[in-house]
TIVEXKE-833274 format. One record per residue (C-alpha): x, y, z; residue in three letters; residue number from 0. Coordinates in nm, 3 decimals, always signed. Example, Ala and Ser with C-alpha at 12.3 -4.5 7.8 and 13.67 -1.06 7.14 Angstrom:
% residues 2
east north up type seq
+1.230 -0.450 +0.780 ala 0
+1.367 -0.106 +0.714 ser 1
//
This chain:
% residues 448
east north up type seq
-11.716 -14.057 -6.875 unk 0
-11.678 -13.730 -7.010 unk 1
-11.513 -13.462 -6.778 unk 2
-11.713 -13.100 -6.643 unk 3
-11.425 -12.908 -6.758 unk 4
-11.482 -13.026 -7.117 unk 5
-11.780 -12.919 -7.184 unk 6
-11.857 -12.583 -7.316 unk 7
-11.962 -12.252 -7.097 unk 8
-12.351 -12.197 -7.115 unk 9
-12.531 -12.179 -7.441 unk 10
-12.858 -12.153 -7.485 unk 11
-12.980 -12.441 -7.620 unk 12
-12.653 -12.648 -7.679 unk 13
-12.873 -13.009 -7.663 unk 14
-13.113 -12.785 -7.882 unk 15
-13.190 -13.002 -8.225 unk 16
-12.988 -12.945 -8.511 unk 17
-13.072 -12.857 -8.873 unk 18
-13.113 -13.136 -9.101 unk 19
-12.814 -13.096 -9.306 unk 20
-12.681 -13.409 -9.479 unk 21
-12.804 -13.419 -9.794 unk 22
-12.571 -13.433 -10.156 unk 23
-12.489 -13.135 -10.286 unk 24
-12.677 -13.045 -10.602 unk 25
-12.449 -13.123 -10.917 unk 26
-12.428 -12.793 -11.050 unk 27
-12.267 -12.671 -10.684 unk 28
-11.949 -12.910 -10.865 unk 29
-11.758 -12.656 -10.999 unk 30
-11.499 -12.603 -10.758 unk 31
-11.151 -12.752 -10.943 unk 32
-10.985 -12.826 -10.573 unk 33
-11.324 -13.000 -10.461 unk 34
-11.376 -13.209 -10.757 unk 35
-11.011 -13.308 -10.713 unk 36
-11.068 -13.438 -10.317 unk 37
-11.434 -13.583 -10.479 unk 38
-11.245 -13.781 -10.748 unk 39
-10.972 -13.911 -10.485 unk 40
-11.214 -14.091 -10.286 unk 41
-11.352 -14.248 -10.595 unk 42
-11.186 -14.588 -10.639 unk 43
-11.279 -14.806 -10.881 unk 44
-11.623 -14.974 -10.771 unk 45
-11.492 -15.365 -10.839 unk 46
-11.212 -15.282 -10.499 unk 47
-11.445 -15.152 -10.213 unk 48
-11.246 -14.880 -10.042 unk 49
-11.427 -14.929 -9.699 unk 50
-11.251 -15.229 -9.594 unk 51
-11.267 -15.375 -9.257 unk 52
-10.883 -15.350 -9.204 unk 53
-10.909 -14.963 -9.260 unk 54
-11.201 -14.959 -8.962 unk 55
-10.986 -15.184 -8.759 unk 56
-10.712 -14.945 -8.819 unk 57
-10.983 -14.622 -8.771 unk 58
-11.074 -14.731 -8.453 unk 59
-10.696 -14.736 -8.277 unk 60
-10.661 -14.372 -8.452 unk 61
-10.966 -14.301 -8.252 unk 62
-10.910 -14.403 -7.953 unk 63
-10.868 -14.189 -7.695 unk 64
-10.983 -13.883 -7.841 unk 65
-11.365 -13.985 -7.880 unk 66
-11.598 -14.100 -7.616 unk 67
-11.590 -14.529 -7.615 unk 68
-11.946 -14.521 -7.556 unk 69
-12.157 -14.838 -7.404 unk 70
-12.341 -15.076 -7.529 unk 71
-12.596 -15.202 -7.252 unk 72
-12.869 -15.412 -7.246 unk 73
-13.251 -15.266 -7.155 unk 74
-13.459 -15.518 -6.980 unk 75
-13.792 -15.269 -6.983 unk 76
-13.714 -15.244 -7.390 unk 77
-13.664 -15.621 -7.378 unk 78
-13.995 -15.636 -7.206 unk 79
-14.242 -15.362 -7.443 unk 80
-14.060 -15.515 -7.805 unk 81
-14.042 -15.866 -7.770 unk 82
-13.692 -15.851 -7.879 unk 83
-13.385 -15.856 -7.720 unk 84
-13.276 -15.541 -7.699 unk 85
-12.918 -15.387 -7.636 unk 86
-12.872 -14.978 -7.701 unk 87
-12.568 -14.830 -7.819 unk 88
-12.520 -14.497 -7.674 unk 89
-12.400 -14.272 -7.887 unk 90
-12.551 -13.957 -7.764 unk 91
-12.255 -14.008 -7.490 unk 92
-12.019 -13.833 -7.755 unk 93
-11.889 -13.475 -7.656 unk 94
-12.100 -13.319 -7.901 unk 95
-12.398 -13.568 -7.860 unk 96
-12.377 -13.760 -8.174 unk 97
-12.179 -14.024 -8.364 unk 98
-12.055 -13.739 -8.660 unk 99
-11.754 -13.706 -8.419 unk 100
-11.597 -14.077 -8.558 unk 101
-11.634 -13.984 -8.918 unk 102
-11.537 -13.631 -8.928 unk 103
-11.189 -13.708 -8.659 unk 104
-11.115 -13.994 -8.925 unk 105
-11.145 -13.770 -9.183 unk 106
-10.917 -13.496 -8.992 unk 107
-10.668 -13.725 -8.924 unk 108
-10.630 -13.846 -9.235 unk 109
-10.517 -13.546 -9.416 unk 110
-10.185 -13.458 -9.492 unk 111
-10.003 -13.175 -9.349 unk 112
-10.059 -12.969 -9.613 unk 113
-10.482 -13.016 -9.637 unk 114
-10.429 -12.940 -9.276 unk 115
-10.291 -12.613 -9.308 unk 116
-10.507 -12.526 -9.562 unk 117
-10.818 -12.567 -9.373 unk 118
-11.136 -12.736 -9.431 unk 119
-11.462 -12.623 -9.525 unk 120
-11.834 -12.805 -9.487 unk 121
-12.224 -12.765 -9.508 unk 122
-12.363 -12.784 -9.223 unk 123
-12.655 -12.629 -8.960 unk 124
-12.632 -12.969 -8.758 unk 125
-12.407 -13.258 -8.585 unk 126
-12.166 -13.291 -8.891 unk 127
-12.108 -12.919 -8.820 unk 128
-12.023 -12.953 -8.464 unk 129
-11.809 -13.272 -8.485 unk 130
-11.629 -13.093 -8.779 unk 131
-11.538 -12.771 -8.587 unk 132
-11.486 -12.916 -8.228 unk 133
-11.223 -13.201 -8.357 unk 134
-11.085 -12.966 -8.615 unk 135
-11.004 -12.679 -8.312 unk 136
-10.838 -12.926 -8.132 unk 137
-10.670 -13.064 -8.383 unk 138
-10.555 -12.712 -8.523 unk 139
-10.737 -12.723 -8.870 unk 140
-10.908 -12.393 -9.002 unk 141
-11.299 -12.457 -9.031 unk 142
-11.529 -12.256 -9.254 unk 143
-11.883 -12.411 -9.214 unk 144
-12.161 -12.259 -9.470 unk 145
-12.518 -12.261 -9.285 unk 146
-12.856 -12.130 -9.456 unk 147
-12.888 -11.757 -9.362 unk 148
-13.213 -11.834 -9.141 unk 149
-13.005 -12.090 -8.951 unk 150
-13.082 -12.034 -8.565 unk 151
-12.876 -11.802 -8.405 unk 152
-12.754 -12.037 -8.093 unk 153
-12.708 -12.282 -8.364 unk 154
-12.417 -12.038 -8.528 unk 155
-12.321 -11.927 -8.178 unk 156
-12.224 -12.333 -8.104 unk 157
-12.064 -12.399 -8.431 unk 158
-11.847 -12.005 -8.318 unk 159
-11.757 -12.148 -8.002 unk 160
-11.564 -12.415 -8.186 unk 161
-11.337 -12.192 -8.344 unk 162
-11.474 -12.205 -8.714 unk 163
-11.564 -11.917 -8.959 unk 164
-11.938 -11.946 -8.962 unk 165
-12.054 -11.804 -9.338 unk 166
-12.432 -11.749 -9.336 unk 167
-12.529 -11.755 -9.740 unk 168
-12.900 -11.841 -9.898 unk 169
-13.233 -11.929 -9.815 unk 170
-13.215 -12.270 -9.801 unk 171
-12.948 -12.549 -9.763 unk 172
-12.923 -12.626 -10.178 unk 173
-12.764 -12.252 -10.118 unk 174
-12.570 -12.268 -9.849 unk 175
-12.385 -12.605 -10.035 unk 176
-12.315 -12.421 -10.383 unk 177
-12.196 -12.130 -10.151 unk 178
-11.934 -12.383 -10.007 unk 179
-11.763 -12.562 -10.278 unk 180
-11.722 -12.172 -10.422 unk 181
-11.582 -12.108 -10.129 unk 182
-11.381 -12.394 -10.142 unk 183
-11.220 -12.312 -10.473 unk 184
-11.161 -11.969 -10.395 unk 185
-11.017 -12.049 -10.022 unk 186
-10.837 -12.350 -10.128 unk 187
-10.986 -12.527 -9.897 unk 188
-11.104 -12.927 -9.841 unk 189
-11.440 -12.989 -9.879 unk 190
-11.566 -13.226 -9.603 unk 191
-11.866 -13.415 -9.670 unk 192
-12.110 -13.482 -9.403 unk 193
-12.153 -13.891 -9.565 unk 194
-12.048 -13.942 -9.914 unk 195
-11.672 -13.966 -9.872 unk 196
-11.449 -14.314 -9.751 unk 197
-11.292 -14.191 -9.475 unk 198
-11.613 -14.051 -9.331 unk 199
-11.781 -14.378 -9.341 unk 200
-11.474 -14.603 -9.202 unk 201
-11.488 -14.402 -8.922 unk 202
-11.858 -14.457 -8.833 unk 203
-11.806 -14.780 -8.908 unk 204
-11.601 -14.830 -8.560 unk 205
-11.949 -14.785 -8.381 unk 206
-12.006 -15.168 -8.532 unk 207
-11.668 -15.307 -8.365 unk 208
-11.787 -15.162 -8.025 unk 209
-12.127 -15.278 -8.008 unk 210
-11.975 -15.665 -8.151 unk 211
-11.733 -15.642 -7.862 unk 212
-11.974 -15.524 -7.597 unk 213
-12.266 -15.756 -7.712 unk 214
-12.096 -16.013 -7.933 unk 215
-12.471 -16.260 -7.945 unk 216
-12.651 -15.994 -8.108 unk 217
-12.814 -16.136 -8.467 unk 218
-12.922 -15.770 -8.570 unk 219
-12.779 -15.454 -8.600 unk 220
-13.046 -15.141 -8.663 unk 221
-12.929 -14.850 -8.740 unk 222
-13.060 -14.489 -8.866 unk 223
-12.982 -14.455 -9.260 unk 224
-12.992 -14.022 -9.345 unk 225
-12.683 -14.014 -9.599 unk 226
-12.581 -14.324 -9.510 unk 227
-12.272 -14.306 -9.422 unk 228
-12.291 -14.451 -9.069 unk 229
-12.500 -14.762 -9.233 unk 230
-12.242 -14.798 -9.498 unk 231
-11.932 -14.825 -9.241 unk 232
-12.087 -15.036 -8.951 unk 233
-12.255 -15.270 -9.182 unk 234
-11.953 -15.324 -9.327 unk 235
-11.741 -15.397 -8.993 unk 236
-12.061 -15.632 -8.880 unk 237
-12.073 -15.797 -9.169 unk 238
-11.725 -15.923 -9.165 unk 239
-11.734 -16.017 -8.807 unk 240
-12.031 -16.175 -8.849 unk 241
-12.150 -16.289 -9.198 unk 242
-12.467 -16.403 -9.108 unk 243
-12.566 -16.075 -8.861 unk 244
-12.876 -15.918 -9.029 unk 245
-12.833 -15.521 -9.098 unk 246
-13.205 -15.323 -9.117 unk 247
-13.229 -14.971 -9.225 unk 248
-13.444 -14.699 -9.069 unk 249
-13.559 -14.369 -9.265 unk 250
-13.780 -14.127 -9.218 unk 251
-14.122 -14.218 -9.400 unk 252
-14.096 -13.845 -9.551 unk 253
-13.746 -13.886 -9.669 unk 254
-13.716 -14.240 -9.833 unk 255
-13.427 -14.145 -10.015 unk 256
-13.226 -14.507 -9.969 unk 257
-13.512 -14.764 -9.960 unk 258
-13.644 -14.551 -10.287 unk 259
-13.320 -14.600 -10.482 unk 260
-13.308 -14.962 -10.399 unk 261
-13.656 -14.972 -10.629 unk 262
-13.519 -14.736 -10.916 unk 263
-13.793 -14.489 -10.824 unk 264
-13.756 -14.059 -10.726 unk 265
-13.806 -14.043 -10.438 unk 266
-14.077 -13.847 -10.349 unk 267
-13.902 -13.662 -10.019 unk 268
-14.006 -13.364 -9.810 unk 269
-14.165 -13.184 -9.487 unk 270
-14.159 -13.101 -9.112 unk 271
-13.992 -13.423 -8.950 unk 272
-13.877 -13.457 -8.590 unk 273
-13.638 -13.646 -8.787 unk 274
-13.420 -13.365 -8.944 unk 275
-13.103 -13.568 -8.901 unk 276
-13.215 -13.832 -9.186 unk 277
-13.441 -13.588 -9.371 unk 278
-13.266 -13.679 -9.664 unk 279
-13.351 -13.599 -9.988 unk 280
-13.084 -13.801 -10.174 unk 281
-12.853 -14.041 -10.081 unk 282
-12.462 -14.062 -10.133 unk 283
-12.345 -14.251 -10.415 unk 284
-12.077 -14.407 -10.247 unk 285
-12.282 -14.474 -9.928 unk 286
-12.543 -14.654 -10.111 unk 287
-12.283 -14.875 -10.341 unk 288
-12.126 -14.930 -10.016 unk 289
-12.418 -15.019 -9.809 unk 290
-12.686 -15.152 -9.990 unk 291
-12.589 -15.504 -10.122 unk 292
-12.558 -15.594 -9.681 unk 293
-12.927 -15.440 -9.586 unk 294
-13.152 -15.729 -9.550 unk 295
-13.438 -15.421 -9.455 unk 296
-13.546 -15.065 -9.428 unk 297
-13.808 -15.008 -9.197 unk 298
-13.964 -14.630 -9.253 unk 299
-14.111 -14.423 -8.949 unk 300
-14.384 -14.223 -8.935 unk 301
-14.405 -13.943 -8.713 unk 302
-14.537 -14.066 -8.394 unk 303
-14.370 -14.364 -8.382 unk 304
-14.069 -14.114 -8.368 unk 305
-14.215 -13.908 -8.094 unk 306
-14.293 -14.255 -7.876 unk 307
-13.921 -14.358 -7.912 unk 308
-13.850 -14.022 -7.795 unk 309
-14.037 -14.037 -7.541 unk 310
-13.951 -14.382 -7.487 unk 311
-13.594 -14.338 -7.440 unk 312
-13.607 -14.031 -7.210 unk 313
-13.888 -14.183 -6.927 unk 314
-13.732 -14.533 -6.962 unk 315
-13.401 -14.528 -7.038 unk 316
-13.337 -14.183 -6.906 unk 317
-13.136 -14.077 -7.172 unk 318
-13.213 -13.809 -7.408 unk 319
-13.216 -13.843 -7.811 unk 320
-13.327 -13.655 -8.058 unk 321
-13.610 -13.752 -8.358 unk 322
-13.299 -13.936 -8.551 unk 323
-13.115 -14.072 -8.285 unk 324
-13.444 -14.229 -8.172 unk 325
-13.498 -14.420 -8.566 unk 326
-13.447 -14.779 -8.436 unk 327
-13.653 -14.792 -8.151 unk 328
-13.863 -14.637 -8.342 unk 329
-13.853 -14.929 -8.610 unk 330
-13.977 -15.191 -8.327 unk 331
-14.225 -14.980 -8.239 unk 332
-14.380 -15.005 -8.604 unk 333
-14.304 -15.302 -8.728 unk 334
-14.224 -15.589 -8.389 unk 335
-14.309 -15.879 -8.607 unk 336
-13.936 -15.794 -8.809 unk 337
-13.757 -15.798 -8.459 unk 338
-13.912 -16.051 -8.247 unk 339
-13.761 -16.260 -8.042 unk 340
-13.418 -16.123 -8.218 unk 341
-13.130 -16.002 -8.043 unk 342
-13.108 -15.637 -8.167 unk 343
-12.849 -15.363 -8.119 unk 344
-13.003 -14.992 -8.149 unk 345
-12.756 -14.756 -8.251 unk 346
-12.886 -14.383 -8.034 unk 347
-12.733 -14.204 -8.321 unk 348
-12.738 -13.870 -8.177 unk 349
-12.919 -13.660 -7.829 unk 350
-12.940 -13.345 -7.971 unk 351
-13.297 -13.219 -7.962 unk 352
-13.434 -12.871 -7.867 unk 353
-13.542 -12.867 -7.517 unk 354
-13.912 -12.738 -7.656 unk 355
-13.929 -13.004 -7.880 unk 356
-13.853 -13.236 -7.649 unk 357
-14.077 -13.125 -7.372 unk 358
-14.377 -13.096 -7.629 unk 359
-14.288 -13.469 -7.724 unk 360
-14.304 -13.573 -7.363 unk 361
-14.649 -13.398 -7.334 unk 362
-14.794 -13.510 -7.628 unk 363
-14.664 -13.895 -7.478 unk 364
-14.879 -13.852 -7.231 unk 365
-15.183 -13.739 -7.394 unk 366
-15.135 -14.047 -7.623 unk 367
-15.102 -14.236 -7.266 unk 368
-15.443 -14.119 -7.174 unk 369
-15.277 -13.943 -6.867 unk 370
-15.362 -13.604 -6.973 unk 371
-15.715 -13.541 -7.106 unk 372
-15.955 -13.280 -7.215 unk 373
-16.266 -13.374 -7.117 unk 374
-16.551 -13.138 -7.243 unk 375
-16.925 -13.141 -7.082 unk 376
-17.244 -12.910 -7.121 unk 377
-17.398 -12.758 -6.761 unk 378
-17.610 -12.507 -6.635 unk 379
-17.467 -12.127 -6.656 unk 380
-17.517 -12.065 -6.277 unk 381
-17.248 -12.025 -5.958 unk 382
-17.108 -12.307 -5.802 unk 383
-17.039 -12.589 -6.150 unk 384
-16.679 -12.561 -6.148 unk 385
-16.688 -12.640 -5.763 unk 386
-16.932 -12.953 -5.809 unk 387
-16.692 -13.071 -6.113 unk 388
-16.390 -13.000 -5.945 unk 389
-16.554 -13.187 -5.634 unk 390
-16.625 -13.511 -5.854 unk 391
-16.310 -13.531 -6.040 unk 392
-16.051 -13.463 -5.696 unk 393
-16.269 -13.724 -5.547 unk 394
-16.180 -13.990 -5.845 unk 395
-15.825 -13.877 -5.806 unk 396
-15.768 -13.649 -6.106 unk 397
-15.591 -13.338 -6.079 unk 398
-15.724 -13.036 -6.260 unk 399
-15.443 -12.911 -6.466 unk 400
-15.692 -12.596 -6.659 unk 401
-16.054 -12.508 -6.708 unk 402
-16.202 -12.309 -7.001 unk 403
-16.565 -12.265 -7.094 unk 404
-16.738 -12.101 -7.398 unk 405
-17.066 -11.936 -7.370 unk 406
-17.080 -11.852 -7.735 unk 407
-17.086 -12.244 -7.805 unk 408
-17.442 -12.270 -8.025 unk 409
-17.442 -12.623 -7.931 unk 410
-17.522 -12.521 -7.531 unk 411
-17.840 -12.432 -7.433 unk 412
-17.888 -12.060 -7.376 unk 413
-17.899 -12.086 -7.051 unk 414
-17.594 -12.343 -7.036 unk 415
-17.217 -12.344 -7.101 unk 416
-16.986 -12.563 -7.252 unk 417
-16.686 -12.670 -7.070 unk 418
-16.353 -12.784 -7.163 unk 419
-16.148 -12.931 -6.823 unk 420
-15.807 -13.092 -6.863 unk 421
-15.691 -13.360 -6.654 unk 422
-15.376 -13.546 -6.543 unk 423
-15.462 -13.930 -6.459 unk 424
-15.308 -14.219 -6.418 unk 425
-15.384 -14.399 -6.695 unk 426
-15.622 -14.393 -6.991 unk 427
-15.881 -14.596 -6.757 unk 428
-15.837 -14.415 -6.454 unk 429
-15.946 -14.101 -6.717 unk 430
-16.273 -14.382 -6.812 unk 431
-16.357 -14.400 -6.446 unk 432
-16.360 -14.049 -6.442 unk 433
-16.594 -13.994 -6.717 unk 434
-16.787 -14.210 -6.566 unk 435
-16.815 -14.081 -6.247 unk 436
-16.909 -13.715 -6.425 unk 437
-17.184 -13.842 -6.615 unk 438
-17.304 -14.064 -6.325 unk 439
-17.333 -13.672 -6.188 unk 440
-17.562 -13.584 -6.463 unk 441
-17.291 -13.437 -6.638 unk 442
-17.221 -13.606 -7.009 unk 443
-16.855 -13.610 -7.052 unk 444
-16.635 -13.687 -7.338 unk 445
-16.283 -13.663 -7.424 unk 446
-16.174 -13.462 -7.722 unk 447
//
């Protein structure tokens, strides 16, 4: 468990969400001599894979210790909704609330004394940032992170705190990547990616040994896929513990970047996702050469099926993660049939979600519960129809949350109003029984 005294002093907003930031940087950004250099290094010939299972084996005793060993524990409730067996791998335990922290202390650790001295530089408004900066503080490395210059302020404040050299450069993340390999060439500095590099994938791959070890039955391992990186490096480890272990995929349904590449197509990514930490646009070469020859499946999300995980997670599992971090629950929310009566492992990539997001996600649940209602009715303009309403729905045990009505509505009568009355219920029939009751009244109710 993680100590009091090792978390950071108040910030606004450090569980706020972060940035969706791991996406390749765009080939013209590759001009930086020292960057293509550290690019090239990590490039071994394609016919011996680099991301071995003896160099996660040996990742994970580097790692120990210094990263939270989160757990692995079975939900009955999840069991229960899913038809699947379902065991949750907590990885929104980590000090900075996502899994980054494995890849980027790997990465750390493997430099030499020199790279170490010379500092390291990254891309980043989200986890990769944080990881990068807290391990790197502690570990005495120099951080420069480049974020886009409309990057939330507490979002730059956190990544401060950690003792980099925040560089705010560009409209949009494209930018603020060019910006950092220049920066990187002119600094001499190593560029870290957040995915596409070997060392950053065998250390998410160490997630894999501890979910094996904590739930060794398990027949299949879901996992987010943004970069892939963390896909690459635990399907790797799972796969050589247990051949016949199935790995699915999850990606946003805006950002197919992976599950498009496997078909040869573009793909066709963009928008507003609660899902920033896979929004995606393209995938990492090595990641996907890695990776994609051990997914059996990739499962993509739409929107409210994020939102229900969400949701999901915090009211039954009371644990908070963010739109990514909730990408395989998500995926037996949409599509059971692919997970039934399977023993499944969810990797909880990440927790860190604004609280504003989250609390609109929790009220939004339970409008799609039926536990909070509008319910709008026509009456007579005259003193005394909020009482009689009010009267009719206490009496049916709703609670009156707020009332608005609209005179100007051309559909009421002139001498009537139209009235719009939320409710908090129980349930979506206990909100039936109330509609009932009102029209029963003479007042014809329905629910917008």
């Amino acid at each position: 468990m993680r100590e009091l005294s090792r978390f950071p002093p108040p910030l606004a907003g450090r569980g706020s969400r972060l940035d969706p930031v791991e996406r390749d940087a765009p080939k013209a950004a590759l001009k930086c001599a020292s960057c293509i250099d550290s690019v090239r290094a990590l490039m071994p010939d394609t016919a011996t894979p680099a991301v071995t299972f003896a160099a996660i084996e040996a990742a994970a005793e580097r790692l120990r210790g210094r990263i939270e060993r989160t757990p692995t524990l079975h939900s009955r409730t999840l069991s229960e909704m899913t038809g699947a067996e379902v065991w949750v791998k907590f990885e929104n335990l980590q000090f900075t609330a996502a899994f980054k922290e494995r890849g980027a202390l790997n990465k750390l650790m493997q430099m030499s004394a020199p790279e170490k001295k010379r500092g390291v530089i990254a891309a980043s408004a989200g986890n990769h940032a944080q990881a990068l900066a807290y391990h790197a503080q502690r570990l005495g490395v120099p951080t420069t992170i480049v974020m886009p210059s409309a990057t939330p302020f507490v979002k730059v404040e956190q990544t401060r705190h950690w003792g980099a050299d925040v560089v705010l450069h560009g409209d949009t993340f494209d930018d603020a990547y060019a910006h950092a390999f220049a920066l990187c060439e002119q600094r001499n500095l190593v560029f870290v990616h957040p995915f596409n590099d070997i060392e950053i994938m065998i250390g998410q791959g160490t997630a894999a040994l501890e979910i094996l070890a904590d739930a060794p039955d398990i027949d299949t391992l879901v996992v987010p896929i943004g970069g892939g990186g963390l896909i690459a490096g635990m399907a790797i480890a799972a796969k050589h513990l247990k051949p016949d272990i199935r790995i699915i995929g999850v990606e946003a349904a805006m950002y197919p970047s992976f599950s498009a590449r496997r078909r040869g197509t573009n793909a066709k990514a963009g928008g507003q996702t609660i899902a920033e930490g896979i929004a995606v646009k393209q995938v990492g070469d090595l990641t996907f050469a890695a990776a994609n020859h051990l997914i059996e499946d990739i499962v993509l999300i739409e929107e409210a099926e994020f939102e229900r995980a969400v949701a999901l997670y915090a009211t039954i599992e009371k644990t908070v993660a963010e739109g990514a971090g909730a990408a395989a629950l998500a995926a037996l929310l949409t599509a059971p049939e692919k997970f039934r009566d399977r023993k499944c492992a969810l990797v909880l990539s990440g927790g860190n979600i604004d609280t504003r997001i989250l609390a609109s996600v929790l009220e939004r649940s339970l409008v799609r519960e039926g536990r909070i209602s509008v319910l709008r009715f026509i009456g007579d303009d005259r003193p005394g129809i909020l009482a009689t309403v009010a009267h009719i729905i206490g009496n049916a045990g709703g609670n009156i949350l707020q009332v608005s009505h609209h005179r100007m509505n051309l559909q009421a009568p002139i001498k009537g109003v139209e009235f719009d009355v939320e409710i908090e219920t129980r349930d979506a029939a206990h909100t039936a029984e109330i509609v009932t009751a009102l029209t029963e009244a003479g007042y014809t109710a329905r629910r917008l």
